[in-house]
C-alpha positions in Angstrom: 114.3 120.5 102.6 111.6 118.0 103.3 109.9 116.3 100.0 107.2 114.5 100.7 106.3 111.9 98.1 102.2 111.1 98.9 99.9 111.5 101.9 100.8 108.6 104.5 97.4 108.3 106.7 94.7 110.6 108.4 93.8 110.1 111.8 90.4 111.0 113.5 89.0 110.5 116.7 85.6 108.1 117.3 83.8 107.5 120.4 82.6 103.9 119.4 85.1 101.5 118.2 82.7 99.0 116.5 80.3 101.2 115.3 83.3 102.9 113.4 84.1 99.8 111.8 80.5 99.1 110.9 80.4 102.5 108.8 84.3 102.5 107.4 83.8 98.6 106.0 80.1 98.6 105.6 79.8 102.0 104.1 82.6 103.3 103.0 84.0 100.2 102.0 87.5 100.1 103.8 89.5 97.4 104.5 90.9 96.8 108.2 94.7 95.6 108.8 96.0 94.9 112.2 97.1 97.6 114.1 100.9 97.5 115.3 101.7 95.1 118.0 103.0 98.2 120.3 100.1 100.1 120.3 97.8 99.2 123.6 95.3 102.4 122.9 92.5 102.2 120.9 92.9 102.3 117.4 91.8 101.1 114.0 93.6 101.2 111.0 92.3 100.8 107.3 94.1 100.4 103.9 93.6 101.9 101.1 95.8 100.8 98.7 99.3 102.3 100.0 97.6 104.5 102.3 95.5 104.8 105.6 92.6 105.7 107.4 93.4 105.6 112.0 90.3 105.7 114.3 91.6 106.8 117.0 88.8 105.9 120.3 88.4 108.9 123.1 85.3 109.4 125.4 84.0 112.6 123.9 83.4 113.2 120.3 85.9 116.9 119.0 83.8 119.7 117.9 82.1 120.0 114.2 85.0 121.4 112.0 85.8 122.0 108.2 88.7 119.3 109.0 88.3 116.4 106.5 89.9 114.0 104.7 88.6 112.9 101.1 88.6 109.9 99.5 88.9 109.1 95.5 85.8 107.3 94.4 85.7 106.0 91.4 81.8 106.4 90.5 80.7 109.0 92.9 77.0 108.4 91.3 77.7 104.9 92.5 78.2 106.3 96.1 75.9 108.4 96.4 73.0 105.7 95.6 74.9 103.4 98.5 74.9 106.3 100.5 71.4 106.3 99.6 70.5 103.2 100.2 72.2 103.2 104.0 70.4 106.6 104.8 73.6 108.4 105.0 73.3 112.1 104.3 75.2 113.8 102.1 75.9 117.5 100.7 77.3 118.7 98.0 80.7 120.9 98.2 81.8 124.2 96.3 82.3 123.2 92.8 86.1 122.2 91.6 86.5 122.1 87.7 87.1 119.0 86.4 85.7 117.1 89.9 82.5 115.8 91.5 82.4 115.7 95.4 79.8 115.3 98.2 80.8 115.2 101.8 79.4 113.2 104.5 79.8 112.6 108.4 80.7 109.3 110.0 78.4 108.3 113.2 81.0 110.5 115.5 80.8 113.8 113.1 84.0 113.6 111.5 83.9 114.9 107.8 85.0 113.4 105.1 85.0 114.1 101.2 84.0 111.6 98.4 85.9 112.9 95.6 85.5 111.4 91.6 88.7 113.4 89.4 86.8 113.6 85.6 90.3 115.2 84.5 93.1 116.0 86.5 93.7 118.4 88.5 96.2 121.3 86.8 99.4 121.5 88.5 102.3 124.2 88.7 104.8 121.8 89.3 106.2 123.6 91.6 
């Protein structure tokens, strides 16, 4: 049986390499590491803590979706007034007890949750 352990990376697609990494480091706040030496396609990789975020470049942007990825915040009011402040629109989601969460789009439409836990989230253990 496979056990995974944690979540390892998510991977979207982007049309514009640098405006990307304007909006992951400005905005969102990421922080880039190199890429592997092996890969010659374009690609971005960020850290978050022991985890990642790929931007992977193609020519055309993928069609709107409900696929995200979410990212713990720790002050989502905090967020939301940088969000603010950059002109970067935001919804909110259905509600989950015990969490606040928007979602926003980066520059190529991918979507991505901003996620505060005020208790954790109840788990079967299973």
């Amino acid at each position: 049986m496979i056990r995974p352990t944690q979540l390892h990376h998510a991977s979207v697609t982007v049309t514009d390499l640098d405006r990307s990494r304007r909006f992951y480091t400005e905005v969102l706040g990421l922080r880039e590491i190199p890429k592997p030496s092996t890969f010659d396609f374009d690609v971005i990789w960020f850290e978050i803590g022991d985890q990642h975020v790929h931007l992977l470049g193609q020519r055309h942007p993928e069609p709107m979706s409900p696929r995200h990825f979410a990212l713990n915040v720790d002050d989502l009011s905090a967020a939301k007034a940088v969000l603010e402040d950059r002109g970067v629109a935001y919804t909110e989601g259905t509600p989950i007890p015990g969490a606040d969460r928007i979602f926003i789009h980066d520059p190529d439409g991918n979507l991505i949750e901003l996620l505060q836990w005020t208790t954790p989230y109840p788990s079967t253990g299973a």
